[in-house]
BAVO-985828 format. One record per atom (N, C-alpha, C): x, y, z. Coordinates in steps of 0.2 Angstrom, whole numbers, padded with zeros to 4 digits, always signed. Each point is the difference from the previous one (the first is absolute). Layout:
% residues N
XYZ;...
This chain:
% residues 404
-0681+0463+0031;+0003-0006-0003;+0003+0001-0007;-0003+0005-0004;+0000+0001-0006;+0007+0005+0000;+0000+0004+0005;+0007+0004-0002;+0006-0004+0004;-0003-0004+0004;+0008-0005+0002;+0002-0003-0006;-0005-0004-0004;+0001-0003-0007;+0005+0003-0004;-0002+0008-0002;+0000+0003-0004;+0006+0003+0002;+0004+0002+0006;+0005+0004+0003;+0007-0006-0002;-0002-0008+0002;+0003-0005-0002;+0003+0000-0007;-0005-0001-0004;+0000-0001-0006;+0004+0007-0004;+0001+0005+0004;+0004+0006-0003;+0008-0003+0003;-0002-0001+0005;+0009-0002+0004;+0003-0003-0005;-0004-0006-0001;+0002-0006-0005;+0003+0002-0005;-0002+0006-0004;+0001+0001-0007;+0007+0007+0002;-0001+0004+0004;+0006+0001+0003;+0005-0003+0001;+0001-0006+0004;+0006-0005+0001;+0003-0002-0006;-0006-0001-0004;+0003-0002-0007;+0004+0004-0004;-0002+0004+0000;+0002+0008-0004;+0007+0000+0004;+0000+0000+0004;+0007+0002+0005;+0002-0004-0001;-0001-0008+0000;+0008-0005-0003;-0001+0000-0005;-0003+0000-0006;+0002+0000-0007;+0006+0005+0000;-0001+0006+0002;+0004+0006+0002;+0008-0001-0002;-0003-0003+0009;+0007-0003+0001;+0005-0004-0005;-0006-0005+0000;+0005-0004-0006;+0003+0002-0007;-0007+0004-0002;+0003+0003-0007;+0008+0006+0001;-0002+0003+0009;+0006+0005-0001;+0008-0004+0001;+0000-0005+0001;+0004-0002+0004;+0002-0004-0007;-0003-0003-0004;+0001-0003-0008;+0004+0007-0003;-0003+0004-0001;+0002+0006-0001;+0009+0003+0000;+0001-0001+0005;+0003+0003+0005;+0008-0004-0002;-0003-0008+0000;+0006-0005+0000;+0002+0000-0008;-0003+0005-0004;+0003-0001-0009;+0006+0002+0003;+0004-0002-0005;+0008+0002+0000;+0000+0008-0002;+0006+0003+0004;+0001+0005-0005;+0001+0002-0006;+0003-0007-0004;+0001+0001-0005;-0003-0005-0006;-0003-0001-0004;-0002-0004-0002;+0002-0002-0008;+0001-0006-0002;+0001+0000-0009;-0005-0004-0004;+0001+0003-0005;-0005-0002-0008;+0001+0000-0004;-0001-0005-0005;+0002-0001-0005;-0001+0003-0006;+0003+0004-0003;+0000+0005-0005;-0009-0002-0006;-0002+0005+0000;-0006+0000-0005;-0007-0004+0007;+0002-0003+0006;-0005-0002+0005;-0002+0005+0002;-0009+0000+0002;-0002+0002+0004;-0001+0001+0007;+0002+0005+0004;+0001+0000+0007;-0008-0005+0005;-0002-0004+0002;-0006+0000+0002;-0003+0000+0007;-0005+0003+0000;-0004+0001+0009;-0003-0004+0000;-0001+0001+0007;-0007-0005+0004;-0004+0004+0000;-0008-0003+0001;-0006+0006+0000;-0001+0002+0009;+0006-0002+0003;-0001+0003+0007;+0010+0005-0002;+0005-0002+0000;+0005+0002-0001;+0002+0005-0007;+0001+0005-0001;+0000+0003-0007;+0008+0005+0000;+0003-0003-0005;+0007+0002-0003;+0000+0006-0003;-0001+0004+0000;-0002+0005-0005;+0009+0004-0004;+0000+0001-0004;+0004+0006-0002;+0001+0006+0003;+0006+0001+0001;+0002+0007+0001;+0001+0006-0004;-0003+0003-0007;+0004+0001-0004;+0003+0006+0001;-0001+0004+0006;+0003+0005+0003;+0007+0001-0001;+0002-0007+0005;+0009+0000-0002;+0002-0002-0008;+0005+0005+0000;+0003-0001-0007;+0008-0001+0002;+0002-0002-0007;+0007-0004-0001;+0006+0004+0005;-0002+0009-0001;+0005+0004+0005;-0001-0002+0007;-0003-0002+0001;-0002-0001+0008;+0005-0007+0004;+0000-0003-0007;+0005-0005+0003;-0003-0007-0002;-0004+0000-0005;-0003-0007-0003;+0000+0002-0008;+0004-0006-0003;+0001+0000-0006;-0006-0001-0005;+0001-0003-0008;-0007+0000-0002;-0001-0008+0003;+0003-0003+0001;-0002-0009+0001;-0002-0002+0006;-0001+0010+0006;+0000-0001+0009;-0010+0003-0001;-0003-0002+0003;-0004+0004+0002;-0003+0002+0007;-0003+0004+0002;-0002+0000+0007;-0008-0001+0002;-0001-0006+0002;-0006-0002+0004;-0002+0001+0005;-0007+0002+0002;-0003+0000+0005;-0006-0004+0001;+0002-0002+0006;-0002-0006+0003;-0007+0002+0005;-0006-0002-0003;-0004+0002+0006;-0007-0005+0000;-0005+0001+0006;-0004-0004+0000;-0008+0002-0002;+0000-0002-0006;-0007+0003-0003;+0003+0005-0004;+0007+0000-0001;+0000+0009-0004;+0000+0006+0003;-0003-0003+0008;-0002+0008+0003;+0006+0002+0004;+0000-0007+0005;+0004+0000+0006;+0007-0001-0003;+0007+0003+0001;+0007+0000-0006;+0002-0003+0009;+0004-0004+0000;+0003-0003+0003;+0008+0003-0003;+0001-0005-0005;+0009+0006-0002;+0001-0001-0006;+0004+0001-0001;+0005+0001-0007;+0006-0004-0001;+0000-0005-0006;+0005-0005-0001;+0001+0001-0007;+0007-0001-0001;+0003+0000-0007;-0001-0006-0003;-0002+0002-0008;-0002-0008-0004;+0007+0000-0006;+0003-0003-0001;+0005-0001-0004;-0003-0007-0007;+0002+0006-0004;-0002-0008-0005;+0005-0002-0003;+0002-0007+0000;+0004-0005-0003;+0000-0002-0008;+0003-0001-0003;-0001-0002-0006;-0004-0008+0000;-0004-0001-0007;-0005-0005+0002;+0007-0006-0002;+0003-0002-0002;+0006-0004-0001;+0005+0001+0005;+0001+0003+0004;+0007+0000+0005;+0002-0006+0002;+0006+0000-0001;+0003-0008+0002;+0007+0002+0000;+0002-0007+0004;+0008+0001+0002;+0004-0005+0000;+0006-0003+0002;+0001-0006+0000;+0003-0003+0008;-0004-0003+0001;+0001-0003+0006;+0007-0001+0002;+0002+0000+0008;+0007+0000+0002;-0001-0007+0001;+0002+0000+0010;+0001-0007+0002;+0006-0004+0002;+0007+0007-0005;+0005-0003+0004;+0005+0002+0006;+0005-0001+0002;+0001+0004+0005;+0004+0007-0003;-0001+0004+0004;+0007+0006-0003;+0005+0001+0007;+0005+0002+0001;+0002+0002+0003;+0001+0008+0000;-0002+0004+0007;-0003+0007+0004;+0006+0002+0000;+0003+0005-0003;+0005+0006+0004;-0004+0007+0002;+0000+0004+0003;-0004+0006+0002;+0008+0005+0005;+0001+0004-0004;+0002+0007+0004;-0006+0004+0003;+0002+0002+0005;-0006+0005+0003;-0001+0005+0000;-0002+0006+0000;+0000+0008-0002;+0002+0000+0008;+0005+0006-0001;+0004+0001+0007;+0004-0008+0003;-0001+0002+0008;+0001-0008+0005;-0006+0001+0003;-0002-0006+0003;-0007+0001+0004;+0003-0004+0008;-0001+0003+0003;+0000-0001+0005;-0002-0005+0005;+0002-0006+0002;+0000-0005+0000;-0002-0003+0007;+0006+0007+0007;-0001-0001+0004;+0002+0004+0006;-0002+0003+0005;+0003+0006+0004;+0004-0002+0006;+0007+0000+0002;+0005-0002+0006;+0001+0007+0004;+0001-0003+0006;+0004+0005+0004;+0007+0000+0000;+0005+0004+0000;+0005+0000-0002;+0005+0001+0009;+0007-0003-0002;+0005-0001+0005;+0005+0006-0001;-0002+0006+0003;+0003+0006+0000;+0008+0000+0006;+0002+0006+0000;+0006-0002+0005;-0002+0000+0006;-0005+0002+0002;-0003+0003+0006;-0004-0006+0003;-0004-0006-0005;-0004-0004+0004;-0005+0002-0008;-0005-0005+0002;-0005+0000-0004;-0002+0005-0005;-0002+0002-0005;-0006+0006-0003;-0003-0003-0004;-0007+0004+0000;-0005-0002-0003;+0000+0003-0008;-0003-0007-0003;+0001+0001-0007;-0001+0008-0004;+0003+0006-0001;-0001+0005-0003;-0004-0001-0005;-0003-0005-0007;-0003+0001-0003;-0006-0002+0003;-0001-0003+0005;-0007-0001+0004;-0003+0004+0006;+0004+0006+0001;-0002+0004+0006;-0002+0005-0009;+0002+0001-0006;-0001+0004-0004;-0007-0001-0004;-0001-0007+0003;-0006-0001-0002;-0001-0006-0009;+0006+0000+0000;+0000-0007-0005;-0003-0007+0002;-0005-0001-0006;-0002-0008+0004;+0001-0004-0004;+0002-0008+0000;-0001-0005-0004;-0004+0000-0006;+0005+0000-0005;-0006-0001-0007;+0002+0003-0005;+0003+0007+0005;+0002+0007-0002;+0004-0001-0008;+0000+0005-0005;+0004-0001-0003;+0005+0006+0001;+0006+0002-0001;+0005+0003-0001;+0003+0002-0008;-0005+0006+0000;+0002+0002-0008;+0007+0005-0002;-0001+0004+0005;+0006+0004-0001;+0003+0002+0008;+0006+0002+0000;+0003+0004+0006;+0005+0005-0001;-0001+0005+0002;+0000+0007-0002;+0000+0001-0007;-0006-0002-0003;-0002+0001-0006;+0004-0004-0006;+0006-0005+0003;+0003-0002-0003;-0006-0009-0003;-0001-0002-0005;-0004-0006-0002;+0004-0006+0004;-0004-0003+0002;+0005-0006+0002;-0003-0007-0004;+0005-0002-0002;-0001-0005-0004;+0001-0008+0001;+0003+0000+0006;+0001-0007+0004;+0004+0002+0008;+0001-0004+0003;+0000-0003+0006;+0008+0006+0001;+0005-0003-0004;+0006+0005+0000;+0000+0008-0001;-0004+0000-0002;+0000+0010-0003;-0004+0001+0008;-0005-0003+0003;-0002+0003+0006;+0002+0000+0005;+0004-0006+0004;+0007-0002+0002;+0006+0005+0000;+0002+0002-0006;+0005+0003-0002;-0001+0009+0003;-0008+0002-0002;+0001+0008+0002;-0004-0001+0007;-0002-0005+0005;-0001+0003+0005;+0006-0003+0007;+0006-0004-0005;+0007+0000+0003;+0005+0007-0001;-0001+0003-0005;+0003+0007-0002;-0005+0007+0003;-0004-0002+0005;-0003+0006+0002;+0003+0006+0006;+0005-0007+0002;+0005+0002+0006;-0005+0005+0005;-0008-0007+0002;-0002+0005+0006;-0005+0005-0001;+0001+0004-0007;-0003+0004-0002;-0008-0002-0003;-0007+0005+0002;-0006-0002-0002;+0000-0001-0008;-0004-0005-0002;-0002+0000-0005;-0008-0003-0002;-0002+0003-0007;-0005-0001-0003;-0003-0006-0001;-0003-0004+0002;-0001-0005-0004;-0010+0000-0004;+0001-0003-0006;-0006-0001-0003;-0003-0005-0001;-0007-0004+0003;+0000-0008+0002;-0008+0004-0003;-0002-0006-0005;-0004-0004-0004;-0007-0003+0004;-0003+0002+0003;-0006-0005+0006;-0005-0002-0002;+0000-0006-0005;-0006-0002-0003;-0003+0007-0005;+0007+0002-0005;-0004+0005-0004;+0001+0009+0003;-0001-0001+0004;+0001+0006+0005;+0008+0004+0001;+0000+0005-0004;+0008+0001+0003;+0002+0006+0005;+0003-0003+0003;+0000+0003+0009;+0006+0001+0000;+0006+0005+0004;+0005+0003+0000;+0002+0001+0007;+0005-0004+0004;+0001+0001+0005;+0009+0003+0002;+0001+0003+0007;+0004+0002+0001;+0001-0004+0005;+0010-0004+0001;+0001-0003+0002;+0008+0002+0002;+0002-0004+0005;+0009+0003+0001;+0001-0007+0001;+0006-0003-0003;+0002-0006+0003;+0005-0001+0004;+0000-0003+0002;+0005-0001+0009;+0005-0002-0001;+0005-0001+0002;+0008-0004-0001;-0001-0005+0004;+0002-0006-0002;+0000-0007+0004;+0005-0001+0001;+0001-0007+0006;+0008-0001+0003;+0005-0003-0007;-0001+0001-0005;+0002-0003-0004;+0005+0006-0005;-0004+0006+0004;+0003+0008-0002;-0002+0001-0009;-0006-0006-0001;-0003+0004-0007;-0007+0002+0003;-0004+0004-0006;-0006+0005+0003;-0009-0006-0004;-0004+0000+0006;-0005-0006-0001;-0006+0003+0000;-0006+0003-0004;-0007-0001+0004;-0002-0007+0000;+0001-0004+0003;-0005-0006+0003;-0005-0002-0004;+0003-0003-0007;-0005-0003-0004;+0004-0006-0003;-0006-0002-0002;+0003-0009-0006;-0006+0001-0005;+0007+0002-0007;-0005+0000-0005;+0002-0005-0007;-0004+0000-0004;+0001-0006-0007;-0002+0004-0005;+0005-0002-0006;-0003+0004-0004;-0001-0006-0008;+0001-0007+0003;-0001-0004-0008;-0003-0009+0004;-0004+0001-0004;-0003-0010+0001;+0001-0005-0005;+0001-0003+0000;-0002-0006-0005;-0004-0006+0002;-0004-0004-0005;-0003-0007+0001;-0002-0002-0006;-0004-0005+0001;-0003-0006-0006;-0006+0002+0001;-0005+0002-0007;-0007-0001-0001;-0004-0003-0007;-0006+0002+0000;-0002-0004-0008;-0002+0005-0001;+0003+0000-0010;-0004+0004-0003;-0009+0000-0004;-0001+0006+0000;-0008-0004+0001;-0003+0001-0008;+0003+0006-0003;-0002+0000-0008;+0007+0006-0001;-0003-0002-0008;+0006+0005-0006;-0003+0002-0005;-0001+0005-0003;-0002+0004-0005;+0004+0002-0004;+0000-0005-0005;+0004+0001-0007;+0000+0008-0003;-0006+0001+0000;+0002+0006-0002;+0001+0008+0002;+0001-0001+0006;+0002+0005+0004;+0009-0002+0003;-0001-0006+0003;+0006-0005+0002;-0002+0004+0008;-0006+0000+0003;-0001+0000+0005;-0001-0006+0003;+0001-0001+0007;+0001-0006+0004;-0004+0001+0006;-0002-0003+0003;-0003-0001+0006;+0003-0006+0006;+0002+0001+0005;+0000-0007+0004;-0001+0002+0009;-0002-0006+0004;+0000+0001+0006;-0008+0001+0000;-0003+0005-0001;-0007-0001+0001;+0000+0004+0008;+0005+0002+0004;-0003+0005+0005;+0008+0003+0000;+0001+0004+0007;+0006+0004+0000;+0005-0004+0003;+0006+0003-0002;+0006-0001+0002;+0001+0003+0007;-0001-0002+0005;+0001+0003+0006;+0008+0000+0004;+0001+0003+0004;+0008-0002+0004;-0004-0004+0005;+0006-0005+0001;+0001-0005+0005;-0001+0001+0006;+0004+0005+0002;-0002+0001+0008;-0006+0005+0003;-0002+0008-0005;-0005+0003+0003;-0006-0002-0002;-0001-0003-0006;-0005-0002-0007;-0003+0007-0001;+0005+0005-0002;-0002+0005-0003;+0002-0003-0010;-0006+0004-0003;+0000-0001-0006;+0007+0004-0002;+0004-0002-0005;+0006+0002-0004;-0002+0004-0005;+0003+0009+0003;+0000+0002-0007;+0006+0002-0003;+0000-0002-0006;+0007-0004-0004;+0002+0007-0005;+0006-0001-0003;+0006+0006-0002;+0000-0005-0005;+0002-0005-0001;+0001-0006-0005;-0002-0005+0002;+0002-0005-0005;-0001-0007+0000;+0000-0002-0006;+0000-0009-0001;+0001-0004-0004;-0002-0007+0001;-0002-0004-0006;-0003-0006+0001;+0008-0005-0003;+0001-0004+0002;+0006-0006-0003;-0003-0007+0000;+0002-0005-0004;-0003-0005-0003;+0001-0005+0010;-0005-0004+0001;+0001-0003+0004;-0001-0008+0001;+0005-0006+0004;-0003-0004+0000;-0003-0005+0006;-0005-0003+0000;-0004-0002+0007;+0006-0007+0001;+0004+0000+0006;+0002-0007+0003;-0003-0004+0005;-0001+0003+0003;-0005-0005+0006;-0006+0003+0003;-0003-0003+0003;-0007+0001+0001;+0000-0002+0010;-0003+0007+0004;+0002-0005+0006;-0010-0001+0000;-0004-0003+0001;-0006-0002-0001;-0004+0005+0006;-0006+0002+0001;-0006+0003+0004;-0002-0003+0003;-0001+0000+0008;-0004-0005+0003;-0003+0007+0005;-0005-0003+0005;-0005+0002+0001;+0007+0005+0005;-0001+0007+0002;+0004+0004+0005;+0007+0001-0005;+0001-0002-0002;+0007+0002-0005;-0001+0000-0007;+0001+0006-0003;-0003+0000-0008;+0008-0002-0004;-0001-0004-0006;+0006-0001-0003;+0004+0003-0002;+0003-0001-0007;+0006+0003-0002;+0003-0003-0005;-0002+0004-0008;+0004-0001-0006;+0008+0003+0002;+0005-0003-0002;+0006+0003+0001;+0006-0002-0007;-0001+0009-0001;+0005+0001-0007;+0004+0003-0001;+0003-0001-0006;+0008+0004+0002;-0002+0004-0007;+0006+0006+0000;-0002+0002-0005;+0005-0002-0006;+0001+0001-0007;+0001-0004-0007;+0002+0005-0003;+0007+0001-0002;+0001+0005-0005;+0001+0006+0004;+0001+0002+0008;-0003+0005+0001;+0003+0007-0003;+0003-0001-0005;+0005+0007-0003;-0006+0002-0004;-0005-0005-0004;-0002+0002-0005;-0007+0001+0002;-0004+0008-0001;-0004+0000+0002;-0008+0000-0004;-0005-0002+0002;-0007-0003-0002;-0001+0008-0003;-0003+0004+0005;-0003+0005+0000;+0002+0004+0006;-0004+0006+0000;+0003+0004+0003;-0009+0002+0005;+0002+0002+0007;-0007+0000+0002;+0002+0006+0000;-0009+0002+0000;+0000+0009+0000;-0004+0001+0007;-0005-0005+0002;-0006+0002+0006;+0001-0006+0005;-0003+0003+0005;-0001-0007+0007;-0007+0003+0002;-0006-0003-0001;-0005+0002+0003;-0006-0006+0005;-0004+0003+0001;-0004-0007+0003;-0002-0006-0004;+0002+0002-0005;-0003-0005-0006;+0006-0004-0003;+0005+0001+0003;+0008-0002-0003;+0006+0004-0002;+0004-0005-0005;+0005+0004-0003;-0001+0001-0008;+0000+0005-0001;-0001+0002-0009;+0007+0004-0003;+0000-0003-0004;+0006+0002-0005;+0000-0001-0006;+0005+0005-0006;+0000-0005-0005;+0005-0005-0002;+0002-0005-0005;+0004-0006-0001;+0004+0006-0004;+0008-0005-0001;+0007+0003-0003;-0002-0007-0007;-0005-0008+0000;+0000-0002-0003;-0005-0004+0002;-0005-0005-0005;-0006-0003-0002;+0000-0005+0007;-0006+0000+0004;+0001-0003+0006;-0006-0004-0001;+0000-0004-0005;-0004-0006-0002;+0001-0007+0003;-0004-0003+0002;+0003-0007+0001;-0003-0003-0004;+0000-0008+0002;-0005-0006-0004;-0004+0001-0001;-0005+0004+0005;-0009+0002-0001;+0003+0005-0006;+0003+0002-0005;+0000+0004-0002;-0006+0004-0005;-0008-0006+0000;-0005+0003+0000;-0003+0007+0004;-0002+0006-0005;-0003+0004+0004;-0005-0001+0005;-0002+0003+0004;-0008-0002+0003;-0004+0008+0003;-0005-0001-0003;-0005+0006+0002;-0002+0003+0007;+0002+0004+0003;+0001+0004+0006;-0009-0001+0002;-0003-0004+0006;-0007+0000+0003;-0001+0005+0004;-0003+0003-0002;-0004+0006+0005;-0004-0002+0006;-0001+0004+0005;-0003-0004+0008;-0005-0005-0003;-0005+0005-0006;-0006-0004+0002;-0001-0005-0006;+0008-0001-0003;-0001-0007-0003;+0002-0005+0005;+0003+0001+0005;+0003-0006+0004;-0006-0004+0005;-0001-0006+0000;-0003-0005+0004;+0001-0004+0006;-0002+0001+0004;+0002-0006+0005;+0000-0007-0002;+0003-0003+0000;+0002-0008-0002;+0008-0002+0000;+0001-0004-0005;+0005-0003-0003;+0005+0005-0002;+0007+0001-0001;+0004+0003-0004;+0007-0003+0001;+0004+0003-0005;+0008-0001+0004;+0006+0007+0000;+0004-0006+0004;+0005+0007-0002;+0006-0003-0002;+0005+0004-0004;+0005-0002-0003;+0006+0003+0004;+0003-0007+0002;+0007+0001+0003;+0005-0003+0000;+0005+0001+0004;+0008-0002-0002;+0002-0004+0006;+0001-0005+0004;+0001-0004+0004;+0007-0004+0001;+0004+0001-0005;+0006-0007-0003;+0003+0005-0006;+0004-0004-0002;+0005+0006-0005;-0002-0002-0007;-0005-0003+0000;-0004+0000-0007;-0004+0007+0000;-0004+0002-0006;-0005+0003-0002;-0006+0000+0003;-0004+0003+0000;-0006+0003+0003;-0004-0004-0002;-0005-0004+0006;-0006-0005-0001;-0006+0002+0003;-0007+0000-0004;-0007+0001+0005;+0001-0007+0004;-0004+0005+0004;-0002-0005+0005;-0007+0003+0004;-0005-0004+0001;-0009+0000+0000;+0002+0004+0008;-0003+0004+0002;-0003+0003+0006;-0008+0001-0001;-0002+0003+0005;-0008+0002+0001;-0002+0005+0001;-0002+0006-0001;-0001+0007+0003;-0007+0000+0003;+0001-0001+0007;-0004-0001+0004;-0004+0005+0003;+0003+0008-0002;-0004+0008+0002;+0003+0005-0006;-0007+0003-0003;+0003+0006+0000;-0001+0005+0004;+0003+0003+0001;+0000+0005+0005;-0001+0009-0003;-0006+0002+0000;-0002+0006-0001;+0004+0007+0001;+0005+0000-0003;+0006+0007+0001;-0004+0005+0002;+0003+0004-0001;-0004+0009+0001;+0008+0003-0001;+0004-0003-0003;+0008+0004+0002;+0005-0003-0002;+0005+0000-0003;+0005-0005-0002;+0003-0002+0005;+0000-0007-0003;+0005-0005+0009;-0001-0005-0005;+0007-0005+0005;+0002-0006-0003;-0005-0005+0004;-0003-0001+0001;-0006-0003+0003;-0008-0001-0003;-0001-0001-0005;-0003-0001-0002;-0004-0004-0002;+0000-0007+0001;-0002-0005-0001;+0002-0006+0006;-0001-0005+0001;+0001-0005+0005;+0001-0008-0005;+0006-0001+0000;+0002-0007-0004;+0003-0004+0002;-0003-0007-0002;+0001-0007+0005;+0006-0004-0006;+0004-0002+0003;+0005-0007-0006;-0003-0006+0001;-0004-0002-0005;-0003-0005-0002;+0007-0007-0001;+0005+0003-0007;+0004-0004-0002;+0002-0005+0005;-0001-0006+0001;+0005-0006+0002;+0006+0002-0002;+0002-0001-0007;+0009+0002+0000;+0003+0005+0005;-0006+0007+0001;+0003+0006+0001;+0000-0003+0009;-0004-0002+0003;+0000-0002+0005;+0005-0004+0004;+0000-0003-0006;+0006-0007+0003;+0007+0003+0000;+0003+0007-0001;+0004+0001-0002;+0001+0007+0004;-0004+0005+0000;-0001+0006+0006;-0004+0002+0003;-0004-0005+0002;-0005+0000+0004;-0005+0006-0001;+0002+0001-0007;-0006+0006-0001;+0002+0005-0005;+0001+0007+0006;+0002+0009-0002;+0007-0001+0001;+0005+0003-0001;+0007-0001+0002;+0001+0009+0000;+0005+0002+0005;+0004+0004-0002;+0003+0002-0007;+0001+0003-0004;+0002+0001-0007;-0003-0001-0006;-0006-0001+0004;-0007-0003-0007;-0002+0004-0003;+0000+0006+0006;-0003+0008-0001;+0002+0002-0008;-0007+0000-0002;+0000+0003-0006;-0002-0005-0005;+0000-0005+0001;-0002-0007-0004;-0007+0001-0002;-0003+0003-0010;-0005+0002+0000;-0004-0006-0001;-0005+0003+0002;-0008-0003+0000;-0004-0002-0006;+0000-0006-0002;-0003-0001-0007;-0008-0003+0002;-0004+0002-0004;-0007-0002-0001;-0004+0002-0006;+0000-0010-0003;-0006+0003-0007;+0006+0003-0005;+0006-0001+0001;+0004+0002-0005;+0002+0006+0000;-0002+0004+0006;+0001+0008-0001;+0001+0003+0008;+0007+0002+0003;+0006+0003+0002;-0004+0004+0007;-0003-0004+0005;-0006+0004+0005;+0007+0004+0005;+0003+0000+0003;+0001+0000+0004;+0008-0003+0003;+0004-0001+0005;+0008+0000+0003;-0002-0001+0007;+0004-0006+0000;+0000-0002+0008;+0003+0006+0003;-0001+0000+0007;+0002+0005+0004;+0003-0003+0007;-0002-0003+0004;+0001-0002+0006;-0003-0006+0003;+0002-0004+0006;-0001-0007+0003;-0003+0004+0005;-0006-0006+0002;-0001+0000+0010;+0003-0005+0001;+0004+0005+0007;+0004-0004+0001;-0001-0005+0005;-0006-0002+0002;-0002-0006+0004;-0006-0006-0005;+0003+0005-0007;-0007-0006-0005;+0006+0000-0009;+0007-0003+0002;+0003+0001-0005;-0004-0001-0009;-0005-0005+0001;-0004+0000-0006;-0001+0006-0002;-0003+0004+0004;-0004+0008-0002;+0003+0004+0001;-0001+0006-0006;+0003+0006+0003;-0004+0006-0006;+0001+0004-0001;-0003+0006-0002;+0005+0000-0010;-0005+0005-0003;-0001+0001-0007;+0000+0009-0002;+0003+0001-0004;-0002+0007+0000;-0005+0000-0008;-0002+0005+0000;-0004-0001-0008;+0005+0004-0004;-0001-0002-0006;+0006+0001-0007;-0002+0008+0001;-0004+0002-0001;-0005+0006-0003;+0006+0007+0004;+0002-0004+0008;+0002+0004+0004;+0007+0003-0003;+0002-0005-0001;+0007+0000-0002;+0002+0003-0009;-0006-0004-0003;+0000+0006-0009;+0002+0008+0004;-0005+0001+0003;-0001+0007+0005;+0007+0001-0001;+0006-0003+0005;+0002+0003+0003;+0009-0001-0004;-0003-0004-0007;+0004+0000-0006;+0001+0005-0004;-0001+0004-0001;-0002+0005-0003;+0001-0002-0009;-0003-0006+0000;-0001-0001-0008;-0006+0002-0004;-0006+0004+0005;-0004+0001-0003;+0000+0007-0003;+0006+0005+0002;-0001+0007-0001;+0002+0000-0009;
């Protein structure tokens, strides 16, 4: 009886050991890859979870003096992994956006939008850029080594190829891949591979912050994708232009709404965008992109932000930029950058009575809490127009490059 006890009583303390385990590894595991601190702060552990320094990695490695390298393990013994710690200045602040801008974006190369079979003299063929192994999403950077810079210059030399193979160099999520192709003569007696491509978008977004002293900007809060494949845009150029909201079609439950703006001045440009990434569009301004809030506000790090009460600043009517009361109802424990980071409710009566919520064009409208700049709406669900997601500010600093 006494070793049944005693055989139990070890199980027991096993099973424990094994889920504490798990839990700790698993706490562990979900820190972000990259984490920030505020300059002269102490980094801090748990007495089961331990951050420790890396001081191995030096500046040449690829981390500057304000990056460090941490290792993440349990007890100190067990190293789960390695996440970069970036420190922020203990005063960082910016000044909140809020209003709409109007999005121009060229794309690097054309991107490939769509693949046809084509009407040869013969009867049908099949699209040569698609037997070549070109897919939807593709970008088109060069052909025979010549740059292609829009829609016309690619058009133009694989209608001048008279039949003859040519080079092409396409862009695949970073990847660059080189295919050999022969376009076909159509009953039309010009030469075709079997594609539909784009090489420029425009729309309406909010701007989310602006940094006086750099004259960097931020808006959107996630990426500029294309319309038809939803591959992300990567851009050759762009430009922000002044914009104004005229009507509002409202969010109901199954259909998300719709700020609708035109663009204002559009010869004269805002800024000039440099980046399209998962955290938005970054660029710097041509001039002071202040509004009414033209008070600064302190940039919140993950783990000053709280679950409760906050608002967001946004542009709805061709007035200026108003809070309006939401609720952030989750944070949500990254491990990665993404525009999903939080879960937020519209509280505002005004804001309800007027777009049911999230609207199309909000994107980007930053997040204020406590007086200090958490966070940019990102997107509606689209069967709960009240709700929709929040990215954290911290993502997008990241992805500003105002801190190098």
């Amino acid at each position: 009886m006494k070793k049944k006890v005693k055989f139990k009583f070890i199980n027991n303390i096993a099973l424990s050991v094994l889920l504490l385990s798990s839990v700790a590894y698993y706490k562990a595991f979900k820190i972000p890859g990259t984490m920030f601190i505020r300059e002269g702060e102490v980094l801090k552990s748990s007495s089961i979870i331990k951050l420790i320094e890396d001081k191995s990695v030096k500046a040449s490695q690829g981390f500057d003096k304000k990056d460090r390298n941490i290792d993440v393990s349990i007890l100190g013994l067990l190293k789960i992994k390695s996440i970069s710690l970036k420190s922020v200045p203990k005063e960082l602040s910016v000044y909140p956006g809020g209003q709409p801008v109007g999005v121009k974006l060229n794309t690097k190369g054309v991107l490939v939008v769509a693949l046809s079979d084509l009407e040869g003299s013969n009867g049908k063929i099949n699209s040569p850029a698609a037997v070549a192994g070109i897919e939807i999403g593709d970008s088109i950077i060069k052909i025979n080594e010549e740059p292609i810079i829009n829609s016309e210059k690619a058009s133009s030399l694989i209608s001048s190829c008279e039949g003859k193979e040519i080079n092409v160099t396409i862009d695949r999520k970073g990847t660059i891949i080189n295919k050999k192709i022969i376009p076909v003569k159509t009953k039309d007696g010009s030469f075709k591979m079997g594609l539909w491509i784009r090489d420029s978008t425009a729309g309406v977004g909010t701007l989310t912050f602006y940094d006086d002293k750099t004259g960097i900007f931020a808006a959107l809060g996630h990426p500029i994708t294309d319309v038809d494949t939803g591959t992300m845009l990567s851009i050759n150029s762009g430009e922000i232009v002044s914009s104004s909201i005229i009507s509002v079609r409202k969010g109901v439950k199954g259909t998300p709404g719709e700020l609708k703006g035109i663009f204002v001045d559009e010869d004269v440009t805002l800024g000039e965008i440099r980046k399209n990434t998962e955290c938005g569009i970054f660029g710097v301004s041509n001039v002071s992109l202040k509004n009414k809030y033209n008070k600064k506000m302190k940039v919140a790090l993950r783990d000053e932000i709280k679950e409760g009460p906050a608002q967001i600043l946004t542009t709805i009517d061709e007035k200026e930029p108003k809070m309006y009361n939401i609720n952030i109802e989750k944070l949500l424990p990254q491990n990665s950058i993404g525009p999903k980071s939080m879960i937020i409710k519209v509280t505002d009566k005004e804001l309800l009575e007027k777009t049911g919520g999230i609207v199309q064009g909000m994107s980007g409208s930053p997040i204020i809490q406590g007086d200090k700049i958490i966070g940019a709406v990102t997107h509606v669900l689209i069967n709960k127009p009240d709700t929709g997601y929040g990215i954290y500010i911290e993502w997008m600093i990241k992805d500003s490059d105002i801190l190098k």
